[in-house]
C-alpha positions in Angstrom: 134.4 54.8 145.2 134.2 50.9 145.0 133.4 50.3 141.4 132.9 45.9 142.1 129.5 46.6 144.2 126.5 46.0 142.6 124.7 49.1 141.7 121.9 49.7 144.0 118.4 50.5 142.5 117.4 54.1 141.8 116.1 56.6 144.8 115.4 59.1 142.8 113.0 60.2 139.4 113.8 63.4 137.8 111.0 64.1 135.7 113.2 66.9 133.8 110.7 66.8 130.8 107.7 68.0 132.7 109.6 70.3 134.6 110.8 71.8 131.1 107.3 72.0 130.1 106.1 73.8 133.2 109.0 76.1 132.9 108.3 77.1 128.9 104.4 77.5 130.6 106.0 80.5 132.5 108.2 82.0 130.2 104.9 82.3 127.6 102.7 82.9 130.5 100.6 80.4 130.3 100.0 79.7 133.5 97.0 81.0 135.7 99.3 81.1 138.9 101.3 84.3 140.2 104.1 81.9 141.7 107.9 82.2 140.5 109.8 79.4 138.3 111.0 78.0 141.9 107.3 77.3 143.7 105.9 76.4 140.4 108.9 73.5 140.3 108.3 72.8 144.0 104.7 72.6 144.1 104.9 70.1 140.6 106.8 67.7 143.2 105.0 67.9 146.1 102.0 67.1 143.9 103.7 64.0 142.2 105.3 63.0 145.6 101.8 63.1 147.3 100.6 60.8 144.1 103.0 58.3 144.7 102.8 58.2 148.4 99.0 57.5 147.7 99.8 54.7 145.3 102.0 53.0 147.8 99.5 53.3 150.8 96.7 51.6 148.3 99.3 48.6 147.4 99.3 48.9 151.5 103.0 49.5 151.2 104.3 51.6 154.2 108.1 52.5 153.7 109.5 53.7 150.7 112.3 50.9 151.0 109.7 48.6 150.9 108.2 50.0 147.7 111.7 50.1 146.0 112.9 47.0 144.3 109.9 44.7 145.6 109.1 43.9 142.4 104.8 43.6 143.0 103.9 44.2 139.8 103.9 41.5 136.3 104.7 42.8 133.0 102.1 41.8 130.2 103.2 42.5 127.0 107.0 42.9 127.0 109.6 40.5 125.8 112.3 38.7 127.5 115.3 40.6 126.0 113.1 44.0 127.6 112.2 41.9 131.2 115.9 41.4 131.4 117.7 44.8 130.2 114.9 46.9 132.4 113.1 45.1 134.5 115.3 42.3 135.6 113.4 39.4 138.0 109.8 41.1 137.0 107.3 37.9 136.3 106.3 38.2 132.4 104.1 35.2 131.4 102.9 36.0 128.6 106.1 37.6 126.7 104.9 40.3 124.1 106.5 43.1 122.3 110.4 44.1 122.1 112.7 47.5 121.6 112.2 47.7 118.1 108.0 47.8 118.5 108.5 50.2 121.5 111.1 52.5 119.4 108.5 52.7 116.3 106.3 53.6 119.4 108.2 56.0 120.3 109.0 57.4 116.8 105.2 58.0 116.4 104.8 60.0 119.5 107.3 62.1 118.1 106.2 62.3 114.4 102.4 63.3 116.8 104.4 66.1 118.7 106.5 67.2 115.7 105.6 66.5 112.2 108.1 65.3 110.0 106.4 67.1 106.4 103.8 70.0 106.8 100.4 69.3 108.7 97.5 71.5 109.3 98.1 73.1 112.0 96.6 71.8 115.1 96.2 73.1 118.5 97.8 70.9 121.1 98.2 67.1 120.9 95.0 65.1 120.6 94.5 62.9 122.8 94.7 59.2 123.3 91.5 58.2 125.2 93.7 56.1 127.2 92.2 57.8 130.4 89.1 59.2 129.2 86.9 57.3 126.2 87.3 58.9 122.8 85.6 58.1 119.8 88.2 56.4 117.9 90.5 56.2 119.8 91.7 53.6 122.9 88.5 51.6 124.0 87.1 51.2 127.1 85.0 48.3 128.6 82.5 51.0 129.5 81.9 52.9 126.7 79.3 55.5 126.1 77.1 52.9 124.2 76.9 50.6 126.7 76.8 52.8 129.3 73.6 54.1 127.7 72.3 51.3 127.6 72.8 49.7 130.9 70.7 53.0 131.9 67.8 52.1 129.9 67.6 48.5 130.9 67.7 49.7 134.5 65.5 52.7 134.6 62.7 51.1 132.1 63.1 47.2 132.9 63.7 46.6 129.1 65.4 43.4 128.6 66.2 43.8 125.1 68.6 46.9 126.2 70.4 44.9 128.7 71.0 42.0 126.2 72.9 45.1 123.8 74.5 46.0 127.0 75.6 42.5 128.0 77.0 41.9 123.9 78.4 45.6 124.1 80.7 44.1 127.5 81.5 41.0 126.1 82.7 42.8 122.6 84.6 45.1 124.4 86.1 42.8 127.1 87.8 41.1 124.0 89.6 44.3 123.2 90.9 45.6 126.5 91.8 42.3 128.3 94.1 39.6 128.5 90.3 37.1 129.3 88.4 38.4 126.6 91.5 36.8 124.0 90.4 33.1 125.3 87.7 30.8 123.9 86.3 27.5 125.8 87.1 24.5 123.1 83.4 23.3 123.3 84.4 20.5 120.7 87.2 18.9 122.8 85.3 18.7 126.3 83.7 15.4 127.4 80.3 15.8 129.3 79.8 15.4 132.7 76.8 13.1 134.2 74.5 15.6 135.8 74.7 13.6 138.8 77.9 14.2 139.1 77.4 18.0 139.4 76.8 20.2 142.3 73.2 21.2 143.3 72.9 25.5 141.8 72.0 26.1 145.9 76.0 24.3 147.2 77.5 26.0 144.4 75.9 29.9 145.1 76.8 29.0 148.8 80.6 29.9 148.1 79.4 33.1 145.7 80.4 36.4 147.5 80.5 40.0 146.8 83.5 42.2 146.8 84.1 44.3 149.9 82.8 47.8 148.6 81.7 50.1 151.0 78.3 52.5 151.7 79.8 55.4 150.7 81.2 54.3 148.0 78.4 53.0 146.0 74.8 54.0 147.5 72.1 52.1 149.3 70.3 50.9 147.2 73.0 49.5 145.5 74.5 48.2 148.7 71.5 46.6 149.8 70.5 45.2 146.2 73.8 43.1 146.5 72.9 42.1 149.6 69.7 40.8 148.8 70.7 39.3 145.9 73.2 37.3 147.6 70.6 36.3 150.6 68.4 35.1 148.3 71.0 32.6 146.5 72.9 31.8 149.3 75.6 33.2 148.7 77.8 36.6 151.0 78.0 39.6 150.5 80.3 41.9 152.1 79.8 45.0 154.4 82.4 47.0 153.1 84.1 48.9 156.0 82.5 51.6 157.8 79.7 49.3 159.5 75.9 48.8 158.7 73.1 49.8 159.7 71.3 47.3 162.3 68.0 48.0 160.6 69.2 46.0 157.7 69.3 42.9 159.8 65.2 43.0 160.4 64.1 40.9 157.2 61.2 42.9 155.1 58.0 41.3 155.0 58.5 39.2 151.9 61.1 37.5 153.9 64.2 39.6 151.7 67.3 40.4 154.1 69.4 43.4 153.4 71.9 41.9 156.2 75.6 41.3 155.1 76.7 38.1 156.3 80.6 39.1 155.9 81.1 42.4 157.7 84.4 44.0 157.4 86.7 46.2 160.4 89.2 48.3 159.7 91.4 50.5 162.7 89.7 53.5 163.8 86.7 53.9 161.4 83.2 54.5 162.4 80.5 51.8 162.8 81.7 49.0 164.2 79.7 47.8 167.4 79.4 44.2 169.5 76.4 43.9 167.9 77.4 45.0 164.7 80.6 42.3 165.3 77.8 39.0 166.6 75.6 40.0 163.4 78.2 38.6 161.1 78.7 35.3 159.9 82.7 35.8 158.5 84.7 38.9 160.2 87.1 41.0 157.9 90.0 42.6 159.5 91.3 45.0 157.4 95.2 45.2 158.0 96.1 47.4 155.0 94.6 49.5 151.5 93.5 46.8 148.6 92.9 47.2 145.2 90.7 50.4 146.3 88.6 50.8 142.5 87.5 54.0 143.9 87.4 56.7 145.9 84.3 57.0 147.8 81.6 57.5 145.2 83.0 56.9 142.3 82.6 53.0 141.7 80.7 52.8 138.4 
Protein backbone atom coordinates (compact mmCIF):
# COMPACT_ATOMS: atom_id res chain seq x y z
CA UNK A 1 0.00 0.00 0.00
CA UNK A 2 1.34 3.59 -1.03
CA UNK A 3 1.42 5.39 2.16
CA UNK A 4 2.49 9.24 0.15
CA UNK A 5 -1.20 9.41 -1.49
CA UNK A 6 -3.41 11.59 -0.06
CA UNK A 7 -6.04 9.94 1.88
CA UNK A 8 -9.19 9.95 0.09
CA UNK A 9 -12.46 11.05 1.89
CA UNK A 10 -14.59 8.53 3.74
CA UNK A 11 -17.22 6.06 1.79
CA UNK A 12 -18.43 4.75 4.52
CA UNK A 13 -20.50 5.75 8.22
CA UNK A 14 -20.68 3.06 10.70
CA UNK A 15 -23.11 4.13 13.07
CA UNK A 16 -21.84 1.32 15.71
CA UNK A 17 -23.56 3.31 18.60
CA UNK A 18 -27.10 2.98 17.29
CA UNK A 19 -26.47 -0.34 16.19
CA UNK A 20 -25.39 -1.13 19.93
CA UNK A 21 -28.45 0.38 21.09
CA UNK A 22 -30.79 -1.60 18.83
CA UNK A 23 -28.94 -4.74 19.70
CA UNK A 24 -29.28 -4.16 23.84
CA UNK A 25 -33.30 -3.38 22.56
CA UNK A 26 -33.29 -7.12 21.63
CA UNK A 27 -31.45 -8.69 24.17
CA UNK A 28 -34.09 -6.91 26.94
CA UNK A 29 -36.81 -7.38 24.50
CA UNK A 30 -37.81 -4.23 23.88
CA UNK A 31 -38.64 -4.32 20.68
CA UNK A 32 -42.23 -4.80 19.15
CA UNK A 33 -40.73 -6.76 16.09
CA UNK A 34 -40.26 -10.72 15.84
CA UNK A 35 -37.13 -10.19 13.46
CA UNK A 36 -33.57 -11.62 14.52
CA UNK A 37 -30.39 -9.37 15.63
CA UNK A 38 -29.34 -9.64 11.73
CA UNK A 39 -32.80 -8.09 9.95
CA UNK A 40 -33.16 -5.78 12.88
CA UNK A 41 -29.38 -4.40 11.88
CA UNK A 42 -30.24 -4.61 8.11
CA UNK A 43 -33.51 -3.00 8.21
CA UNK A 44 -31.79 0.03 10.65
CA UNK A 45 -29.58 0.70 7.34
CA UNK A 46 -31.84 0.38 4.74
CA UNK A 47 -33.84 2.96 6.71
CA UNK A 48 -30.81 5.43 7.19
CA UNK A 49 -29.62 4.65 3.60
CA UNK A 50 -33.18 5.60 2.16
CA UNK A 51 -32.88 8.92 4.51
CA UNK A 52 -29.83 9.98 3.11
CA UNK A 53 -30.58 9.13 -0.43
CA UNK A 54 -33.66 11.45 0.19
CA UNK A 55 -31.48 14.23 1.49
CA UNK A 56 -29.30 14.13 -1.52
CA UNK A 57 -32.20 14.05 -4.19
CA UNK A 58 -33.65 17.37 -2.25
CA UNK A 59 -30.00 19.13 -2.48
CA UNK A 60 -30.85 17.83 -6.25
CA UNK A 61 -27.64 15.80 -5.93
CA UNK A 62 -27.74 12.63 -8.13
CA UNK A 63 -24.50 10.38 -7.56
CA UNK A 64 -23.23 9.67 -4.38
CA UNK A 65 -19.66 10.85 -5.73
CA UNK A 66 -21.15 13.96 -6.24
CA UNK A 67 -22.47 14.18 -2.71
CA UNK A 68 -19.00 13.19 -1.21
CA UNK A 69 -16.47 15.81 -0.69
CA UNK A 70 -18.58 18.72 -2.56
CA UNK A 71 -18.45 20.67 0.33
CA UNK A 72 -22.38 22.47 -0.21
CA UNK A 73 -22.84 23.20 3.05
CA UNK A 74 -21.28 26.52 5.53
CA UNK A 75 -20.42 26.00 8.98
CA UNK A 76 -21.95 28.70 11.44
CA UNK A 77 -20.65 28.54 14.71
CA UNK A 78 -17.36 26.65 14.59
CA UNK A 79 -13.87 28.02 14.86
CA UNK A 80 -11.02 27.98 12.52
CA UNK A 81 -8.81 25.49 14.43
CA UNK A 82 -12.25 23.01 14.15
CA UNK A 83 -12.94 24.20 10.08
CA UNK A 84 -9.47 23.07 9.62
CA UNK A 85 -8.88 19.75 11.73
CA UNK A 86 -12.61 18.43 10.51
CA UNK A 87 -13.86 20.17 7.94
CA UNK A 88 -11.02 21.34 5.91
CA UNK A 89 -12.12 24.01 2.79
CA UNK A 90 -15.88 24.28 4.48
CA UNK A 91 -16.86 28.26 4.17
CA UNK A 92 -17.16 29.54 8.00
CA UNK A 93 -17.87 33.27 8.15
CA UNK A 94 -18.79 33.87 11.12
CA UNK A 95 -16.17 31.71 13.27
CA UNK A 96 -17.80 30.51 16.62
CA UNK A 97 -17.02 28.00 19.18
CA UNK A 98 -13.86 25.58 19.51
CA UNK A 99 -12.88 21.81 20.97
CA UNK A 100 -12.87 22.81 24.38
CA UNK A 101 -16.80 24.28 24.17
CA UNK A 102 -17.77 21.20 22.08
CA UNK A 103 -15.91 18.73 24.74
CA UNK A 104 -17.77 20.42 27.81
CA UNK A 105 -20.69 19.71 25.33
CA UNK A 106 -20.04 16.63 25.10
CA UNK A 107 -19.14 16.06 28.85
CA UNK A 108 -22.81 17.23 29.62
CA UNK A 109 -24.44 14.80 27.35
CA UNK A 110 -22.74 12.33 29.24
CA UNK A 111 -23.19 13.58 32.89
CA UNK A 112 -27.41 13.64 31.07
CA UNK A 113 -26.94 9.87 30.08
CA UNK A 114 -24.94 8.81 33.17
CA UNK A 115 -24.91 10.79 36.30
CA UNK A 116 -21.84 11.41 37.89
CA UNK A 117 -23.39 11.54 41.93
CA UNK A 118 -26.92 10.05 42.66
CA UNK A 119 -30.04 11.43 40.81
CA UNK A 120 -33.66 10.59 41.05
CA UNK A 121 -34.17 8.15 39.02
CA UNK A 122 -35.57 9.05 35.73
CA UNK A 123 -37.02 7.13 32.93
CA UNK A 124 -35.17 7.72 29.71
CA UNK A 125 -33.41 10.87 28.62
CA UNK A 126 -35.47 14.00 28.36
CA UNK A 127 -35.53 15.55 25.64
CA UNK A 128 -34.03 18.57 23.98
CA UNK A 129 -36.88 20.19 22.02
CA UNK A 130 -34.44 20.53 19.29
CA UNK A 131 -36.97 18.78 16.94
CA UNK A 132 -40.15 19.23 18.66
CA UNK A 133 -40.92 22.54 21.00
CA UNK A 134 -40.54 21.91 24.67
CA UNK A 135 -41.31 24.20 27.32
CA UNK A 136 -37.93 25.12 28.41
CA UNK A 137 -36.09 23.82 26.43
CA UNK A 138 -34.52 24.75 22.65
CA UNK A 139 -36.90 27.50 21.16
CA UNK A 140 -38.61 27.60 18.15
CA UNK A 141 -39.66 30.47 15.84
CA UNK A 142 -43.12 28.87 15.97
CA UNK A 143 -43.95 28.31 19.32
CA UNK A 144 -47.18 27.31 20.78
CA UNK A 145 -47.84 30.97 21.83
CA UNK A 146 -47.59 32.36 18.72
CA UNK A 147 -48.94 29.75 17.02
CA UNK A 148 -52.13 30.38 19.16
CA UNK A 149 -52.16 33.38 18.32
CA UNK A 150 -51.68 33.65 14.74
CA UNK A 151 -55.02 31.32 14.91
CA UNK A 152 -57.01 33.89 16.68
CA UNK A 153 -55.99 36.79 14.60
CA UNK A 154 -57.02 34.76 11.59
CA UNK A 155 -60.08 33.00 12.54
CA UNK A 156 -61.64 36.26 14.49
CA UNK A 157 -59.95 39.23 12.41
CA UNK A 158 -58.60 40.54 15.87
CA UNK A 159 -55.73 42.78 15.22
CA UNK A 160 -54.48 43.07 18.62
CA UNK A 161 -53.73 39.07 18.41
CA UNK A 162 -51.72 39.39 15.32
CA UNK A 163 -49.73 42.34 16.77
CA UNK A 164 -48.72 39.61 19.91
CA UNK A 165 -48.13 37.28 17.11
CA UNK A 166 -46.01 39.52 14.96
CA UNK A 167 -43.73 40.67 18.63
CA UNK A 168 -43.89 36.75 19.52
CA UNK A 169 -41.83 36.18 15.71
CA UNK A 170 -39.72 39.00 15.98
CA UNK A 171 -38.64 37.92 19.90
CA UNK A 172 -38.17 34.62 18.80
CA UNK A 173 -36.38 35.25 15.51
CA UNK A 174 -33.69 36.92 17.75
CA UNK A 175 -33.04 33.55 19.45
CA UNK A 176 -32.93 31.02 16.70
CA UNK A 177 -31.18 32.97 13.90
CA UNK A 178 -28.12 34.34 12.74
CA UNK A 179 -30.75 37.89 11.37
CA UNK A 180 -32.53 38.24 14.43
CA UNK A 181 -28.71 39.11 16.23
CA UNK A 182 -28.54 42.42 13.79
CA UNK A 183 -29.89 45.90 14.49
CA UNK A 184 -30.25 48.87 11.75
CA UNK A 185 -27.94 51.83 13.31
CA UNK A 186 -30.85 54.35 12.90
CA UNK A 187 -28.45 57.14 14.38
CA UNK A 188 -25.69 56.78 11.79
CA UNK A 189 -27.99 56.76 8.46
CA UNK A 190 -28.35 59.96 6.44
CA UNK A 191 -31.88 60.49 4.95
CA UNK A 192 -32.82 60.05 1.60
CA UNK A 193 -34.95 62.87 -0.47
CA UNK A 194 -38.26 61.18 -1.04
CA UNK A 195 -37.88 62.06 -4.56
CA UNK A 196 -35.26 60.10 -4.71
CA UNK A 197 -37.13 56.97 -3.82
CA UNK A 198 -39.03 54.42 -5.81
CA UNK A 199 -42.85 54.78 -6.26
CA UNK A 200 -44.48 51.56 -3.43
CA UNK A 201 -46.22 50.32 -7.04
CA UNK A 202 -42.09 49.87 -9.10
CA UNK A 203 -40.93 48.53 -5.88
CA UNK A 204 -44.00 45.64 -5.27
CA UNK A 205 -43.39 44.99 -9.08
CA UNK A 206 -40.23 42.87 -8.26
CA UNK A 207 -42.02 41.28 -4.95
CA UNK A 208 -42.70 37.54 -5.62
CA UNK A 209 -43.82 34.55 -3.80
CA UNK A 210 -41.94 31.35 -3.23
CA UNK A 211 -42.75 28.41 -5.54
CA UNK A 212 -44.95 26.26 -3.11
CA UNK A 213 -47.18 24.06 -4.56
CA UNK A 214 -51.35 23.17 -4.34
CA UNK A 215 -50.93 20.29 -2.48
CA UNK A 216 -48.72 21.50 -0.33
CA UNK A 217 -50.44 24.29 1.25
CA UNK A 218 -54.36 24.48 0.33
CA UNK A 219 -56.40 26.70 -1.91
CA UNK A 220 -57.25 29.04 -0.17
CA UNK A 221 -53.98 29.71 0.81
CA UNK A 222 -52.68 29.36 -2.65
CA UNK A 223 -55.02 31.58 -4.12
CA UNK A 224 -54.77 34.24 -1.09
CA UNK A 225 -51.05 34.59 -2.25
CA UNK A 226 -52.01 35.01 -5.47
CA UNK A 227 -54.26 37.68 -4.91
CA UNK A 228 -52.31 39.41 -2.73
CA UNK A 229 -49.58 39.61 -5.14
CA UNK A 230 -52.12 40.68 -8.12
CA UNK A 231 -53.21 43.33 -6.22
CA UNK A 232 -49.67 44.91 -5.49
CA UNK A 233 -48.10 44.04 -8.45
CA UNK A 234 -46.12 41.88 -7.53
CA UNK A 235 -45.75 37.36 -8.78
CA UNK A 236 -46.56 34.84 -7.27
CA UNK A 237 -45.62 31.42 -8.23
CA UNK A 238 -47.62 28.37 -9.33
CA UNK A 239 -45.78 25.91 -7.64
CA UNK A 240 -45.42 22.70 -9.76
CA UNK A 241 -48.20 20.59 -10.53
CA UNK A 242 -50.23 23.24 -12.77
CA UNK A 243 -53.29 25.45 -11.97
CA UNK A 244 -56.50 25.43 -12.50
CA UNK A 245 -57.65 27.62 -15.66
CA UNK A 246 -60.56 28.81 -13.66
CA UNK A 247 -58.28 30.90 -11.70
CA UNK A 248 -57.34 32.98 -14.66
CA UNK A 249 -61.22 34.36 -15.01
CA UNK A 250 -60.94 37.55 -12.63
CA UNK A 251 -63.94 37.58 -9.80
CA UNK A 252 -66.25 40.33 -10.07
CA UNK A 253 -64.44 42.82 -7.87
CA UNK A 254 -61.78 42.64 -10.42
CA UNK A 255 -59.38 40.20 -7.80
CA UNK A 256 -57.22 37.51 -9.97
CA UNK A 257 -56.34 34.24 -8.41
CA UNK A 258 -53.96 33.76 -11.73
CA UNK A 259 -50.23 33.04 -10.98
CA UNK A 260 -48.26 35.07 -13.17
CA UNK A 261 -44.97 32.68 -12.68
CA UNK A 262 -46.02 29.14 -13.34
CA UNK A 263 -43.58 26.48 -12.71
CA UNK A 264 -42.83 22.81 -14.93
CA UNK A 265 -41.23 20.12 -13.76
CA UNK A 266 -40.59 16.53 -15.90
CA UNK A 267 -43.44 14.26 -15.89
CA UNK A 268 -45.89 15.80 -13.41
CA UNK A 269 -49.48 16.47 -14.01
CA UNK A 270 -50.97 19.84 -15.13
CA UNK A 271 -49.08 21.36 -17.36
CA UNK A 272 -51.03 22.39 -20.75
CA UNK A 273 -50.28 24.96 -23.87
CA UNK A 274 -52.68 26.97 -22.29
CA UNK A 275 -51.61 26.45 -18.92
CA UNK A 276 -47.77 27.38 -20.53
CA UNK A 277 -49.36 30.96 -22.75
CA UNK A 278 -51.14 31.91 -19.32
CA UNK A 279 -47.86 32.64 -17.68
CA UNK A 280 -45.92 35.70 -17.68
CA UNK A 281 -42.26 33.98 -16.36
CA UNK A 282 -41.87 30.05 -17.01
CA UNK A 283 -40.05 27.87 -14.32
CA UNK A 284 -38.37 24.81 -15.44
CA UNK A 285 -37.65 22.78 -12.71
CA UNK A 286 -34.27 20.85 -13.40
CA UNK A 287 -33.74 19.40 -9.91
CA UNK A 288 -35.33 19.20 -5.85
CA UNK A 289 -34.83 22.72 -3.94
CA UNK A 290 -34.91 23.56 -0.55
CA UNK A 291 -38.28 21.41 -0.43
CA UNK A 292 -39.70 22.97 3.40
CA UNK A 293 -42.13 20.30 3.12
CA UNK A 294 -43.64 17.40 2.12
CA UNK A 295 -46.88 17.88 0.61
CA UNK A 296 -49.07 19.32 3.29
CA UNK A 297 -47.06 20.02 5.76
CA UNK A 298 -45.91 23.81 5.09
CA UNK A 299 -46.96 25.64 8.27
Amino acid sequence: MNTDLAPLPPTLVCPYLAQEAILKLYRENSLRSDAGPDKLIKNFIKATSNGILKVMSKMGISTLQSYKGAQIFEALGLDEPVITRSFAGTASRIKGVGFDILAFDAFALHERAWPSRETVAIEGIPESGEYHWRNGAIPHINDPHGIANLQDAVRRKNDNAYEAYSQNAFEQIKSCTLRGLLEFDFAKGKPIPVDEVEPWTEICKRFCTGAMSYGSISMEAHSTLSIAMNRIGGKSNSGEGGEDPVRSTPRENGDSLRSAIKQIASGRFGVTSFYLSDAEEIQIKMAQGAKPGEGGELP
